[in-house]
DOTOR-437065 format. One record per atom (N, C-alpha, C): z, y, x; atom name; chain; residue number from 1. Coordinates in steps of 0.05 Angstrom, whole numbers, plus 5000, padded with zeros to 4 digits. Layout:
+------+------+------+-------+------+-------+
|   c3 |   c2 |   c1 | torza | dofi | volum |
+------+------+------+-------+------+-------+
|    Z |    Y |    X |    CA |    A |   NUM |
...
+------+------+------+-------+------+-------+
This chain:
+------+------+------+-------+------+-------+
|   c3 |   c2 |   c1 | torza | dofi | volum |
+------+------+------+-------+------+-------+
| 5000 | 4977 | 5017 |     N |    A |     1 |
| 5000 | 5000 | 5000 |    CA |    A |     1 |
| 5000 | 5025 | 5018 |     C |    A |     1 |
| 4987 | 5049 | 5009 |     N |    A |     2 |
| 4990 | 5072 | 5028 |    CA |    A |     2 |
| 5004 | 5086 | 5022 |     C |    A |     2 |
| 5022 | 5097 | 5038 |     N |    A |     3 |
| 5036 | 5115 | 5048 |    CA |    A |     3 |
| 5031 | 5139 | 5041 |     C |    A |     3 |
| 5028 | 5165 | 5032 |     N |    A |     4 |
| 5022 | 5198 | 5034 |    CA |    A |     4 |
| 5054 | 5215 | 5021 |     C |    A |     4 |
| 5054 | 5236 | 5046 |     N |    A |     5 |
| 5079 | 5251 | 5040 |    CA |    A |     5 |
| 5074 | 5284 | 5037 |     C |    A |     5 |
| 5098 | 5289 | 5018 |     N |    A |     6 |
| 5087 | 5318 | 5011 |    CA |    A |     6 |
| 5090 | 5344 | 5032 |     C |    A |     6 |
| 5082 | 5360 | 5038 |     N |    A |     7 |
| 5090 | 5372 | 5060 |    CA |    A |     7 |
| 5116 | 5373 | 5067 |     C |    A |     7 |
| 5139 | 5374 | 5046 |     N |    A |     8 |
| 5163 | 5386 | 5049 |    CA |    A |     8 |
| 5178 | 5358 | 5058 |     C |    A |     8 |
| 5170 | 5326 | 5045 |     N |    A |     9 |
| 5178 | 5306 | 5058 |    CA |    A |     9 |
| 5173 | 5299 | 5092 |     C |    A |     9 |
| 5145 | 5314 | 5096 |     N |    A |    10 |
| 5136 | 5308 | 5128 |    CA |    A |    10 |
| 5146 | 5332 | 5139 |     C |    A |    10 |
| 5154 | 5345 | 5131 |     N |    A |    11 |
| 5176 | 5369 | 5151 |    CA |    A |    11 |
| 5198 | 5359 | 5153 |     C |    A |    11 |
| 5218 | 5351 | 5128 |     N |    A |    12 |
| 5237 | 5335 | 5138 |    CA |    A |    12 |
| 5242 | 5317 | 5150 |     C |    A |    12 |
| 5220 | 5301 | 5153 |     N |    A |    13 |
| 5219 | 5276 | 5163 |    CA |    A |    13 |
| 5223 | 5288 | 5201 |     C |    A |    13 |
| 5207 | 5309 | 5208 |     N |    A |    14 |
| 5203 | 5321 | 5233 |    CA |    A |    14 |
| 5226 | 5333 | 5243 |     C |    A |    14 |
| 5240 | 5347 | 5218 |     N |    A |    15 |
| 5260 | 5352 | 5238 |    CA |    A |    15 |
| 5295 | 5342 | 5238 |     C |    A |    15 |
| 5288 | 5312 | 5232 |     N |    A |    16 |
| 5311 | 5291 | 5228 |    CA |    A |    16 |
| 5316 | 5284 | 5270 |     C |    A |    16 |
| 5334 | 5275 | 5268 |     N |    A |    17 |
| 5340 | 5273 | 5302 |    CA |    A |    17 |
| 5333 | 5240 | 5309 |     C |    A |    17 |
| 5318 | 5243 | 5329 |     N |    A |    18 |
| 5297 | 5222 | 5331 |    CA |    A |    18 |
| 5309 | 5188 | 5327 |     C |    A |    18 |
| 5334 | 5184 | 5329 |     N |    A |    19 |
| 5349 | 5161 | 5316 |    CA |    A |    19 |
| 5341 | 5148 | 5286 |     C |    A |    19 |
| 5351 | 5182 | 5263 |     N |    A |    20 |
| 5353 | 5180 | 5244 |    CA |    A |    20 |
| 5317 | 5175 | 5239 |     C |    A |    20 |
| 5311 | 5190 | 5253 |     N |    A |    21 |
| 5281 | 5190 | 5234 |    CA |    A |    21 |
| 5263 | 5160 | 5243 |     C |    A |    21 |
| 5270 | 5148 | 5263 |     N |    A |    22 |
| 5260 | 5120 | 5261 |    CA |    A |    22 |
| 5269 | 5098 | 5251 |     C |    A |    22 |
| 5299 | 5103 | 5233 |     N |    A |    23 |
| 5309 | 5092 | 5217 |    CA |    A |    23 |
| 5296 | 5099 | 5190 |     C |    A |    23 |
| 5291 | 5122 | 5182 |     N |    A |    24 |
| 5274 | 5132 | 5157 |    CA |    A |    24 |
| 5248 | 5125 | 5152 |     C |    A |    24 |
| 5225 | 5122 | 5176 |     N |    A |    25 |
| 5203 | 5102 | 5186 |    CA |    A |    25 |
| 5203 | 5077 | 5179 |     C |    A |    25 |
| 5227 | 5064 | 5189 |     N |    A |    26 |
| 5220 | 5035 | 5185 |    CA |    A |    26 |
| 5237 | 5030 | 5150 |     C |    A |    26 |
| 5249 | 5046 | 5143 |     N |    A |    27 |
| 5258 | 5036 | 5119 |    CA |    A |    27 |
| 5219 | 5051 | 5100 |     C |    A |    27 |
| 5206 | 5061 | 5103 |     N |    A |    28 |
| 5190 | 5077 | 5092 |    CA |    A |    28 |
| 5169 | 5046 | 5094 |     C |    A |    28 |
| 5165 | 5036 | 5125 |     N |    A |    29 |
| 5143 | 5012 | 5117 |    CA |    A |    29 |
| 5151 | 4988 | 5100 |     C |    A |    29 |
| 5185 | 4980 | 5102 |     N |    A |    30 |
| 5193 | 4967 | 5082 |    CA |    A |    30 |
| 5190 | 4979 | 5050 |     C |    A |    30 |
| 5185 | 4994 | 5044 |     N |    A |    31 |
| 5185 | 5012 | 5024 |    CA |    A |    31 |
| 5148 | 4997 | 5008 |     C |    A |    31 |
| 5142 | 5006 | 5032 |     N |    A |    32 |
| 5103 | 4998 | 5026 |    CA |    A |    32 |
| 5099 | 4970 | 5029 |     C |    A |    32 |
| 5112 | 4956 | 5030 |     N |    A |    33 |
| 5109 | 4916 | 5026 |    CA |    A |    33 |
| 5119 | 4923 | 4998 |     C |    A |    33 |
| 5140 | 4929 | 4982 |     N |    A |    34 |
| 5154 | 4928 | 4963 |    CA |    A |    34 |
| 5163 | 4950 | 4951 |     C |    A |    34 |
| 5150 | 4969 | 4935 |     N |    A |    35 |
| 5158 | 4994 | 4926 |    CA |    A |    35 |
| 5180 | 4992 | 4902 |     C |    A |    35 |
| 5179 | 4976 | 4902 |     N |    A |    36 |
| 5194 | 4967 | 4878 |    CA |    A |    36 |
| 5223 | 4963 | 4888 |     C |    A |    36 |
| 5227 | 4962 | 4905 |     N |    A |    37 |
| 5246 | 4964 | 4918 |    CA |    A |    37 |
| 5270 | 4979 | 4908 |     C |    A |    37 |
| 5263 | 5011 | 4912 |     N |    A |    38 |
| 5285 | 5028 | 4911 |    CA |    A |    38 |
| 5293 | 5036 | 4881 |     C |    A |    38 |
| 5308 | 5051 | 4868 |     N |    A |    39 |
| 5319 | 5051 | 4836 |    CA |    A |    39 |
| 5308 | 5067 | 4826 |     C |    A |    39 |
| 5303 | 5066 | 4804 |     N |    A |    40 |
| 5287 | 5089 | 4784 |    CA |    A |    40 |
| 5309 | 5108 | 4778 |     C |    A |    40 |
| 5296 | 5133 | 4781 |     N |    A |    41 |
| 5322 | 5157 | 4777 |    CA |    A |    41 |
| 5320 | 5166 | 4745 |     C |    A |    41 |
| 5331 | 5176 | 4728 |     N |    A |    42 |
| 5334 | 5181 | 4708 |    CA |    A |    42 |
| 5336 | 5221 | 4700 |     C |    A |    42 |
| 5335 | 5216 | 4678 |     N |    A |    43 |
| 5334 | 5244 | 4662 |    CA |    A |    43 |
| 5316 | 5263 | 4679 |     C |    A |    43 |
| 5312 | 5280 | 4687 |     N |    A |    44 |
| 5299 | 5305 | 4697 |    CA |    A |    44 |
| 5279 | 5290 | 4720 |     C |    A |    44 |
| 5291 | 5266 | 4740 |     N |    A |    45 |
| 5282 | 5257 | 4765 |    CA |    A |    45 |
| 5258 | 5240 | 4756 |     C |    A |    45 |
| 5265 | 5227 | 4721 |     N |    A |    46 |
| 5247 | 5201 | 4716 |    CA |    A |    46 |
| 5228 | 5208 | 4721 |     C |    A |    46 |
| 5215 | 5189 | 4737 |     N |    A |    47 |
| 5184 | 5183 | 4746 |    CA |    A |    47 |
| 5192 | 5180 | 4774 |     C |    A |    47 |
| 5209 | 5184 | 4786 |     N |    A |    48 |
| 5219 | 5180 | 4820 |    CA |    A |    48 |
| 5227 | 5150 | 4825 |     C |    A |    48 |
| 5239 | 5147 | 4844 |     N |    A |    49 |
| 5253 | 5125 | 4851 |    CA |    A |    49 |
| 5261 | 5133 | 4882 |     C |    A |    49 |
| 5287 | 5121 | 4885 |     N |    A |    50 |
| 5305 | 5127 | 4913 |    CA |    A |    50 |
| 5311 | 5106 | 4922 |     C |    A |    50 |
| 5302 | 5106 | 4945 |     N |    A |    51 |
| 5311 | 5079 | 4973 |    CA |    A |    51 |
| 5330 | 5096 | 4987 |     C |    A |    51 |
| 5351 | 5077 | 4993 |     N |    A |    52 |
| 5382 | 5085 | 5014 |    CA |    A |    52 |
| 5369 | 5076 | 5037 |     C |    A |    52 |
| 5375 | 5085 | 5058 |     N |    A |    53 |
| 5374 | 5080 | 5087 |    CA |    A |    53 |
| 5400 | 5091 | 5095 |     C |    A |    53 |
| 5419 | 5088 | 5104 |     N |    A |    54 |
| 5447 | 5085 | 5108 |    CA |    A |    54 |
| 5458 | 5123 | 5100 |     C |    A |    54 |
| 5466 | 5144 | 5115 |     N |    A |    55 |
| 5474 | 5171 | 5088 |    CA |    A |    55 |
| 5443 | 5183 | 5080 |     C |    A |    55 |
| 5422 | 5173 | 5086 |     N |    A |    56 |
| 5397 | 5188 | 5075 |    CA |    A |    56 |
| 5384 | 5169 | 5058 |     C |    A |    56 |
| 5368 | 5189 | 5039 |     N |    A |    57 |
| 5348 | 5179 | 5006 |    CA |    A |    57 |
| 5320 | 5189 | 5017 |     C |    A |    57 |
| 5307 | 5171 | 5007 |     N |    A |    58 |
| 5283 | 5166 | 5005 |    CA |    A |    58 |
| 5267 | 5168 | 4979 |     C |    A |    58 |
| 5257 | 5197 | 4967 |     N |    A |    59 |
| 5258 | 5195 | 4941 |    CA |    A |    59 |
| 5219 | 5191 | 4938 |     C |    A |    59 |
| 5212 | 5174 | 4923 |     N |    A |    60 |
| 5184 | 5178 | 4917 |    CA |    A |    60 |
| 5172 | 5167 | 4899 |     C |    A |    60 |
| 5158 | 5163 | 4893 |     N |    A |    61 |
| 5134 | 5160 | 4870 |    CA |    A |    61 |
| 5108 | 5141 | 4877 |     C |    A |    61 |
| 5115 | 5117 | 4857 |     N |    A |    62 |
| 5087 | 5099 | 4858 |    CA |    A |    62 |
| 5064 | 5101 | 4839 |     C |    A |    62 |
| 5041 | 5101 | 4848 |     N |    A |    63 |
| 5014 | 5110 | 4837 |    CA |    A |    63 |
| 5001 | 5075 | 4833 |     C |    A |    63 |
| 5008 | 5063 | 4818 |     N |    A |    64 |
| 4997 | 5043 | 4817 |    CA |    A |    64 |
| 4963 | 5041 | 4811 |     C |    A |    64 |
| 4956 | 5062 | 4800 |     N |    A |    65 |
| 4923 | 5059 | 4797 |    CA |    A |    65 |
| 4901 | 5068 | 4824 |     C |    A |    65 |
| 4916 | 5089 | 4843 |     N |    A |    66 |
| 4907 | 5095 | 4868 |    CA |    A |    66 |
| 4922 | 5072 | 4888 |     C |    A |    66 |
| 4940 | 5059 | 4878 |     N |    A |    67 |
| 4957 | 5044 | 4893 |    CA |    A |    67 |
| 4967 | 5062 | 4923 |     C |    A |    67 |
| 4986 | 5074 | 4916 |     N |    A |    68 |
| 4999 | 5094 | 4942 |    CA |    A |    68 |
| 5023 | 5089 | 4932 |     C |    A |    68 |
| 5042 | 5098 | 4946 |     N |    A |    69 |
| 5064 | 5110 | 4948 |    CA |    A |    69 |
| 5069 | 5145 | 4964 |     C |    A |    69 |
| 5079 | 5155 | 4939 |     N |    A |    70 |
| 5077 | 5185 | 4951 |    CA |    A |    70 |
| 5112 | 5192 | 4961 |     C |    A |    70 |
| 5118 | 5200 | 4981 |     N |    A |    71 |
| 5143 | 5205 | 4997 |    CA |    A |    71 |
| 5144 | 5235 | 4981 |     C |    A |    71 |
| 5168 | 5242 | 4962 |     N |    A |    72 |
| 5167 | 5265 | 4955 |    CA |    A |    72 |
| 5187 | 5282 | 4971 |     C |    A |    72 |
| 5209 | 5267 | 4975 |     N |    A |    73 |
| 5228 | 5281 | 4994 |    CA |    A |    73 |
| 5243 | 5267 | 5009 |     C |    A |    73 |
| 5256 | 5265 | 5033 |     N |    A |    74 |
| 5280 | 5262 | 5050 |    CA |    A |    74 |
| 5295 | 5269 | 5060 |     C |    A |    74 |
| 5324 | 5270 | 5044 |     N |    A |    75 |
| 5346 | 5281 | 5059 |    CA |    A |    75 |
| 5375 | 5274 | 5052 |     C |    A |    75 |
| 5394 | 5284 | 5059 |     N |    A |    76 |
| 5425 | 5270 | 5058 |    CA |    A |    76 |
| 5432 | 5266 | 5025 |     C |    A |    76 |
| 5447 | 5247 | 5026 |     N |    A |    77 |
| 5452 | 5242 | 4996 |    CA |    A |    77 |
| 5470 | 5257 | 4981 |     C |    A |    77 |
| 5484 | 5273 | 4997 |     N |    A |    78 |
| 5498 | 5300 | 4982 |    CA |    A |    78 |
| 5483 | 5325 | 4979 |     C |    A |    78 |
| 5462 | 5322 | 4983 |     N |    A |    79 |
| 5446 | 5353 | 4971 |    CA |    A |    79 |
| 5412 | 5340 | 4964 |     C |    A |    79 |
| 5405 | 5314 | 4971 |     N |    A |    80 |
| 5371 | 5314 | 4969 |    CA |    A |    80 |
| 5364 | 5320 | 4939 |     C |    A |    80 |
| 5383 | 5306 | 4923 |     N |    A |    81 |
| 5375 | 5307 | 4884 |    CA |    A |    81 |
| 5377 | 5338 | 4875 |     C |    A |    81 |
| 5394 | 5353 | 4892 |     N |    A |    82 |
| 5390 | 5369 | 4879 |    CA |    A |    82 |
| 5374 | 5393 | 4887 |     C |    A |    82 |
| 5357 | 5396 | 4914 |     N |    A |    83 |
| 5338 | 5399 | 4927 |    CA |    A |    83 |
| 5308 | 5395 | 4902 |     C |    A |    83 |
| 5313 | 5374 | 4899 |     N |    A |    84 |
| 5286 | 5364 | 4879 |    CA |    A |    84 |
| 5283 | 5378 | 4856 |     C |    A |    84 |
| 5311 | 5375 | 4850 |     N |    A |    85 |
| 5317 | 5391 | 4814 |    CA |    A |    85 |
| 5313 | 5419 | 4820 |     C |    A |    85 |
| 5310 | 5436 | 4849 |     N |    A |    86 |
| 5302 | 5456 | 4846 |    CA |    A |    86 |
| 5270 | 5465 | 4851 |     C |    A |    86 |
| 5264 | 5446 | 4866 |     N |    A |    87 |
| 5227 | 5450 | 4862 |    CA |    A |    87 |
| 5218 | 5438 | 4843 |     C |    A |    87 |
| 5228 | 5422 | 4817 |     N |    A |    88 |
| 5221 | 5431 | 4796 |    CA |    A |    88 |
| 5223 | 5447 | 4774 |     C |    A |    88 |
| 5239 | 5461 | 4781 |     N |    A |    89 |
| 5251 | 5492 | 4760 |    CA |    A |    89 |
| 5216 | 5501 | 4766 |     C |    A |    89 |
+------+------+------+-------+------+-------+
């Protein structure tokens, strides 16, 4: 399945400290064997889904008819949801 991230997921992804972010990598190709993987978010988020990689979320969106997976955002689990809920205001 392919992979594509939104700008604001591939900036975060860049400026994670090079540990964290090849931990976020390899949970991202586990992600694309099995998208199905991570939990469907609810109310405002529905249509998302979030994979844990130990304090960081992996929030994104499967396109089953283009077959992708789109990376919408990554970041700590005390502020990423609500990061989201503000770029969609």
């Amino acid at each position: 399945m392919r992979v594509n991230y939104t700008p604001t997921a591939a900036k975060a992804i860049r400026k994670l400290d090079p540990g964290t972010r090849a931990q976020v990598r390899a949970a991202i190709e586990r992600l694309a064997e099995d998208p199905t993987r991570g939990k469907p978010l609810q109310l405002t988020l529905k249509g998302l889904r979030s994979w844990r990689t130990s304090d960081w979320r992996i929030v994104y969106r499967v396109t089953e008819a283009q077959i992708e997976i789109l990376i919408v955002a990554v970041g700590h689990r005390r502020d990423v949801y609500d990061q989201i809920r503000e770029r969609l205001k």
